[in-house]
N, C-alpha and C positions, 0 to 999 in steps of 0.2 A: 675835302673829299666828303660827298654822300653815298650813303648806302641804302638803298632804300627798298625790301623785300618787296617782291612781285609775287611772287607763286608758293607756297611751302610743300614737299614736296614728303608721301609719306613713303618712308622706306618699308619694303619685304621684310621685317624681322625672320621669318622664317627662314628666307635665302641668307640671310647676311650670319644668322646662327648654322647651318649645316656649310655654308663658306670660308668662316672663320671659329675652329671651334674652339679655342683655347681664349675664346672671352668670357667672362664672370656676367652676373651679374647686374652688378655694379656699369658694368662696361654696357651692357646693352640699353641697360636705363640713358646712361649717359648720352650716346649716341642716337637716341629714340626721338626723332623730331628736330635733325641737323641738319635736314638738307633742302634748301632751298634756289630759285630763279631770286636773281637780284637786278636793279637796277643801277648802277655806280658813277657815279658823276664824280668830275675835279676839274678845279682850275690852273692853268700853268701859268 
């Protein structure tokens, strides 16, 4: 299997902080630059 990123996509920190508020931190660092378009290839 390949994976192979297309797009990286940035998230709202602001929406995703008044959305979910019982995140630290630590937790938004984390999250900051996770979401991406992929492209996924496999052979059967």
């Amino acid at each position: 299997m390949n994976v192979t990123i297309t797009k990286p996509h940035e998230l709202n920190m602001e929406v995703v902080k008044s959305t979910i508020k019982e995140l630290t931190q630590e937790d938004l660092a984390a999250i900051e630059g996770i979401s991406a378009s992929a492209l996924i290839t496999a052979l059967k």
